[in-house]
C-alpha positions as a printed NumPy array, in Angstrom:
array([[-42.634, 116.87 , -32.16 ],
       [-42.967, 113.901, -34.857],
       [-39.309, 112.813, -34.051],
       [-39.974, 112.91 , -30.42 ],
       [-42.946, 110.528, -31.084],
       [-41.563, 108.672, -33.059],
       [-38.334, 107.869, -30.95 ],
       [-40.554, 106.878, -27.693],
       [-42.384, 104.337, -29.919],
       [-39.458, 102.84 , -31.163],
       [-38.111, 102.658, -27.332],
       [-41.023, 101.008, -26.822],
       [-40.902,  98.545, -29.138],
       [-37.305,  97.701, -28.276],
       [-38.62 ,  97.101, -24.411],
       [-41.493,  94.803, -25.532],
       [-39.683,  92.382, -27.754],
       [-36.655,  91.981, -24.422],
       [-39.269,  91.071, -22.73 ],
       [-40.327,  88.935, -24.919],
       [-36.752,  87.535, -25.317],
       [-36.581,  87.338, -21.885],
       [-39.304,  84.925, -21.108],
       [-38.346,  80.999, -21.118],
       [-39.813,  78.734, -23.952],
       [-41.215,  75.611, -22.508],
       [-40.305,  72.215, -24.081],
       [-43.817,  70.973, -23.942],
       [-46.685,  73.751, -24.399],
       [-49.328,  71.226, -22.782],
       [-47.617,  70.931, -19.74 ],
       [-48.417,  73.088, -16.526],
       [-45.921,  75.496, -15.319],
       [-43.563,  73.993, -12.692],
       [-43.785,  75.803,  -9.037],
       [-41.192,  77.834,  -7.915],
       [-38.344,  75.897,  -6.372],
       [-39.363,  72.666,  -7.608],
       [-37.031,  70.262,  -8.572],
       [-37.746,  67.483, -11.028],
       [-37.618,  64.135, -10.038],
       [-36.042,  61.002, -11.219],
       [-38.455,  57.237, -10.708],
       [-37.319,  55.232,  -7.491],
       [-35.942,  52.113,  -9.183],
       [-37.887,  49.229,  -8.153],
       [-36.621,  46.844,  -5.733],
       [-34.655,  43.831,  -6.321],
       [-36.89 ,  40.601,  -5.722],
       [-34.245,  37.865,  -4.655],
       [-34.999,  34.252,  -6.398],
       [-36.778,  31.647,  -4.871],
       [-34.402,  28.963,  -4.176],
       [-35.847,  25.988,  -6.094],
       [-36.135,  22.962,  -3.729],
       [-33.704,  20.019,  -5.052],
       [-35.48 ,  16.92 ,  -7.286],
       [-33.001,  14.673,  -5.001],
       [-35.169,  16.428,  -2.004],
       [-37.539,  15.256,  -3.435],
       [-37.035,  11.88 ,  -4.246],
       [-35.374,  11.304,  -0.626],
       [-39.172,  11.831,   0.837],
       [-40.434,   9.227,  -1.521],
       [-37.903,   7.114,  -0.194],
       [-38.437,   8.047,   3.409],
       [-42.307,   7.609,   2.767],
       [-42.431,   4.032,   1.045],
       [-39.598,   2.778,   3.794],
       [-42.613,   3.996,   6.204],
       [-45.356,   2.189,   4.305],
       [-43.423,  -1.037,   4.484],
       [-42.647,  -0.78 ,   7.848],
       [-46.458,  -0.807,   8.644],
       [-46.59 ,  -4.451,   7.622],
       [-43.289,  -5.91 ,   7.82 ],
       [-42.818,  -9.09 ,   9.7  ],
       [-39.411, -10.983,   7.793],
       [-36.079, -10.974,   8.282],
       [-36.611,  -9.705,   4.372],
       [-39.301,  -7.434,   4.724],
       [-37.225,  -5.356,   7.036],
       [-34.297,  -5.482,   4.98 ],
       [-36.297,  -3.949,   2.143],
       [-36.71 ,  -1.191,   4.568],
       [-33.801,  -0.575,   5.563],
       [-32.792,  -0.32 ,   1.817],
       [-35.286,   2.139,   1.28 ],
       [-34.118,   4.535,   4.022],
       [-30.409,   3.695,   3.021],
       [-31.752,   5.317,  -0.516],
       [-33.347,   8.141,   1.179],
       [-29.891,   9.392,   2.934],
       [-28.2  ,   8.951,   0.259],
       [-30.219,  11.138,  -1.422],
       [-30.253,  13.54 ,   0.824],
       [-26.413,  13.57 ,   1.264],
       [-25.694,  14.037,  -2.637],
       [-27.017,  17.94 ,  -1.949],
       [-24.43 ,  20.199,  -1.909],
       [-23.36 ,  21.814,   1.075],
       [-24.28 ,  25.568,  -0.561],
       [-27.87 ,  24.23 ,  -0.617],
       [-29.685,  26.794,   0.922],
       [-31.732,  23.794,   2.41 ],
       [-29.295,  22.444,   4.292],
       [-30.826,  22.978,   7.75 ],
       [-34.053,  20.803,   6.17 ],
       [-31.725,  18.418,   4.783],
       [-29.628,  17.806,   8.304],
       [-33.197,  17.525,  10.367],
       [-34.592,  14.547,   7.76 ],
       [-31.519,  13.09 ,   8.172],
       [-31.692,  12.267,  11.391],
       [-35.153,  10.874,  11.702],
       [-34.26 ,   8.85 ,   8.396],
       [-31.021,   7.16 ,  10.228],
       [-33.058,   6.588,  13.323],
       [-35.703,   5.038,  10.946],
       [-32.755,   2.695,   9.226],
       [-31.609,   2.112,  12.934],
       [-35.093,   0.584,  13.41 ],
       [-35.112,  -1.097,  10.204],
       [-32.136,  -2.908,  10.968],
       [-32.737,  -3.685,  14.582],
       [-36.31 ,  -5.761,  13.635],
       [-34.816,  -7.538,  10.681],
       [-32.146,  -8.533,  13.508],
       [-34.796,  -9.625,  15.627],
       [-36.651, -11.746,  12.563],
       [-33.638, -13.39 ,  12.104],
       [-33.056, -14.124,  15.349],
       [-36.159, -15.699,  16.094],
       [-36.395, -17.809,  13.513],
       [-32.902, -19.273,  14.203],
       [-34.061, -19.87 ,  17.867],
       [-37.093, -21.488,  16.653],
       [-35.511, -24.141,  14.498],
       [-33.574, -26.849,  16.49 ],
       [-29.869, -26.703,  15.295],
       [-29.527, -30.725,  15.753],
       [-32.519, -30.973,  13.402],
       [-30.418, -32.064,   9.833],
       [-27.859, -33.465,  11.432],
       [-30.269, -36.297,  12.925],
       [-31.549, -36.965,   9.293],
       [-34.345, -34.424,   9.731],
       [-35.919, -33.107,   6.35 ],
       [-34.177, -29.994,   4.613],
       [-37.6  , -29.122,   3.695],
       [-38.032, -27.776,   7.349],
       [-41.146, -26.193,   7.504],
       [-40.013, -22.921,   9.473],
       [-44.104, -21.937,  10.416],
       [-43.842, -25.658,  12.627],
       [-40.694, -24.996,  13.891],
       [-42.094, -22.052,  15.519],
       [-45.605, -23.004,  16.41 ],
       [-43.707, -26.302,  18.243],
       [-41.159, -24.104,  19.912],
       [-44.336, -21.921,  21.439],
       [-45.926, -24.675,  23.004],
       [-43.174, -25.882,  24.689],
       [-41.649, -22.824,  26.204],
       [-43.946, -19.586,  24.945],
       [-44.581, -17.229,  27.789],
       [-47.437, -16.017,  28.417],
       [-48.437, -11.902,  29.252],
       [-51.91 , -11.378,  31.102],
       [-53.838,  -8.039,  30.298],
       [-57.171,  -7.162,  32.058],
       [-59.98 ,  -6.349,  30.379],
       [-61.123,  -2.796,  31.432],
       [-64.207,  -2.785,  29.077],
       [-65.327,  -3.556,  26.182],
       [-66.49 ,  -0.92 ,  22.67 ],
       [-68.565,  -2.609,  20.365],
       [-67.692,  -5.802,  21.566],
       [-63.785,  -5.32 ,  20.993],
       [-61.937,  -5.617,  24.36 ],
       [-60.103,  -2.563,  25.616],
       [-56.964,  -2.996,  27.617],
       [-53.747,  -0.284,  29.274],
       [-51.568,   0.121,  26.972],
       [-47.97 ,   1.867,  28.357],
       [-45.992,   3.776,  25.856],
       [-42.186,   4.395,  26.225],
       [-42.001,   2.997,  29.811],
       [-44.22 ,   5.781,  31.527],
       [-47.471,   6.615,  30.483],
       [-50.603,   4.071,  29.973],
       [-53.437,   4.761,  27.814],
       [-56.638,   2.728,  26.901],
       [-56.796,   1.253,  23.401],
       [-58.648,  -1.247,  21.51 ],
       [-57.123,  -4.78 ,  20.56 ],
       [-57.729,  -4.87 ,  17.072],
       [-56.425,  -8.191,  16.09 ],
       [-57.528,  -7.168,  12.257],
       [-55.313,  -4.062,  11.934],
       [-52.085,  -4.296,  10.43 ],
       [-50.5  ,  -1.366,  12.216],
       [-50.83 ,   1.011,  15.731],
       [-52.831,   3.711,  15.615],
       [-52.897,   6.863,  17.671],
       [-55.216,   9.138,  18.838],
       [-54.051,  13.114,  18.284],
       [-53.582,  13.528,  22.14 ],
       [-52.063,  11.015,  22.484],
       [-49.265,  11.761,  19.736],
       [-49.516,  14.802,  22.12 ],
       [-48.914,  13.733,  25.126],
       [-46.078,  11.42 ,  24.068],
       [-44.382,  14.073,  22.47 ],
       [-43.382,  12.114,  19.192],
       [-41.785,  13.458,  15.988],
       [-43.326,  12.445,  12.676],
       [-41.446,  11.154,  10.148],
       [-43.892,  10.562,   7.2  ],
       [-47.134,   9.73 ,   5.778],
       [-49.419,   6.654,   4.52 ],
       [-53.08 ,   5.938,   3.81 ],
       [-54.931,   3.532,   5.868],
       [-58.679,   2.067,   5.738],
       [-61.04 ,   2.97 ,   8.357],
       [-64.211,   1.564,   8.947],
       [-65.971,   4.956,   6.897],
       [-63.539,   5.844,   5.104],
       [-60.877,   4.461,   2.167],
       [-57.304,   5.542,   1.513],
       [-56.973,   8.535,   4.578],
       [-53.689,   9.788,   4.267],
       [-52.397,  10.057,   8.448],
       [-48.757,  11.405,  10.215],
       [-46.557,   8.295,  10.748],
       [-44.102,   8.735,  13.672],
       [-42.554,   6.272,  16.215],
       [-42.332,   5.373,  19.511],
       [-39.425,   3.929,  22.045],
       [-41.954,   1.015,  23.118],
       [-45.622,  -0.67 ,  23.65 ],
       [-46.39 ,  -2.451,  26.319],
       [-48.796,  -4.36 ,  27.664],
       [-48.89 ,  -6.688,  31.03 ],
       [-45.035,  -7.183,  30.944],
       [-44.626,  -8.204,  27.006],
       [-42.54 ,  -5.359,  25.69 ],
       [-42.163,  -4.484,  21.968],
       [-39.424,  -1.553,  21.288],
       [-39.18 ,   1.195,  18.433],
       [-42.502,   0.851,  16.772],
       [-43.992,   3.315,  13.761],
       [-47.164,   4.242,  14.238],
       [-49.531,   5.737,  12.971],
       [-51.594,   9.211,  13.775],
       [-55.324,   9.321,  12.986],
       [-57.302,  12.232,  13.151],
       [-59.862,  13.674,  15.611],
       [-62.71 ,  11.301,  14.519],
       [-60.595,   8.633,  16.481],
       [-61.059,   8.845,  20.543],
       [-59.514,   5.935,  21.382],
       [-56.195,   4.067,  20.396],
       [-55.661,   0.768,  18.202],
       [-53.344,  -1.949,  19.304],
       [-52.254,  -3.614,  16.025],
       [-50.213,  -6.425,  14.72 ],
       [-47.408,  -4.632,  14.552],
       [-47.504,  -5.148,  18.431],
       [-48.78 ,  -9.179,  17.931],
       [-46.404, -10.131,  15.271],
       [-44.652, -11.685,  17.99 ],
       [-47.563, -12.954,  19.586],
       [-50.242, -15.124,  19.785],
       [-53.418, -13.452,  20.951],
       [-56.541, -14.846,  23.039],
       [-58.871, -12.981,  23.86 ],
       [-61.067, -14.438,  27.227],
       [-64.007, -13.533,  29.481],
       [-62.168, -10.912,  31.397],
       [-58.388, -11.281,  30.141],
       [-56.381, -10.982,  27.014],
       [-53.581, -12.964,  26.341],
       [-50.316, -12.663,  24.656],
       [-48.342, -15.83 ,  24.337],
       [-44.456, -15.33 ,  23.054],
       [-44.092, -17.328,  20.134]])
């Protein structure tokens, strides 16, 4: 009876410790028992971020160019100021065309350059025209009859206007503040009203206008208004101004913002002018 006792306890013991044996022994006690048929696993790798392509300090420096050859075309009038225009744009394309070909800016790059060759074209096309008109102004035969070499060119031209200068007729529509408003035709086919303003250096657009006419801007400068100092505007340019049959051709001009309801004729329009203004008429006499 003892021997049969003592047998089943030891075949008990021998079952408890297999099971025991049996059992799996976690890695990590603290951690909760995975569920059946789970699998384990491994962290999504994050995603690559592709580098931003930095934009090219000869970029750079070709819109600097591009925006001072701008500037200076808002108040050019010489054979030499348009010259030092045309240099400047010169600088910008070359700027632009020392960026490799791999440049992932490329399609930037070939857009600027062709505004900034149509703004040499300009450039070169008004220095042209300065040169031109002062050599038509000055009499050829005037040294060779003993005249002075000291020709004062200014006289030569002033003289040359009296004798010959033509003379274009705009009608007065009406008057703001004083200031005569005339029609003012833009690229051959559609007239707005603007404002002679004899005092500013440059054109100035209104917003719908730059609308209407569908132009491309090229730049940026600052201009003076009569409220405000240094107002950065669009620059961008038009295939011609006229006004009562006195046509000027390829003119930058300027874009103001919505404060401005009405457009600014400007001496970049005059420079080949003289202006009177009368009762119910301006005048533009060819010089």
């Amino acid at each position: 009876m003892l021997l049969m006792l003592s047998s089943a306890m030891l075949l008990s013991g021998t079952a408890c410790s297999r099971e025991r044996v049996s059992q799996p022994i976690a890695s990590n006690p603290a951690a909760p028992p995975s569920s059946p048929g789970a699998t384990s696993a491994s962290p999504a790798p994050s995603p690559a971020v592709a580098p931003v392509p930095v934009l090219p300090d000869s970029y750079k420096s070709a819109l600097q160019k591009a925006e001072s050859a701008s500037n200076l075309g808002q108040s050019a009038l010489s054979e030499d100021d348009w010259n030092l225009v045309a240099s400047r744009w010169q600088q910008a394309i070359a700027l632009l065309k020392s960026i490799p070909a791999s440049s992932p800016y490329q399609a930037r790059v070939k857009a600027k350059l062709t505004e900034y060759e149509k703004g040499l074209a300009i450039a070169q096309k008004r220095a042209g025209r300065a040169k031109a008109d002062i050599e038509q102004a000055i009499d050829p035969g005037a040294l060779a009859k003993g005249g002075s070499e000291s020709l004062n060119v200014s006289s030569a031209i002033a003289s040359n206007s009296a004798a010959s200068g033509t003379v274009y007729r705009a009608p007065i529509k009406r008057r703001a503040g004083g200031t005569p408003v005339i029609d003012v035709t833009f690229n051959g086919n559609q007239t707005f009203e603007m404002i002679v303003d004899t005092g500013a250096s440059g054109t100035v657009i209104t917003e719908e206008m730059a609308q209407a006419l569908g132009v491309r801007i090229i730049g940026k400068t600052k201009v003076n208004t009569a409220s405000q100092t240094g107002v950065e505007v669009p620059l961008a340019y038009v295939e011609s101004i006229a006004v009562g049959g006195a046509v000027v051709k390829e003119v930058i001009v300027a874009i103001a913002n919505s404060a401005l309801d009405i457009g600014l004729l400007g001496h970049d329009f005059f420079s080949n002018y003289d202006v009177t203004v009368k009762q119910d008429v301006v005048e533009f006499r060819k010089r």
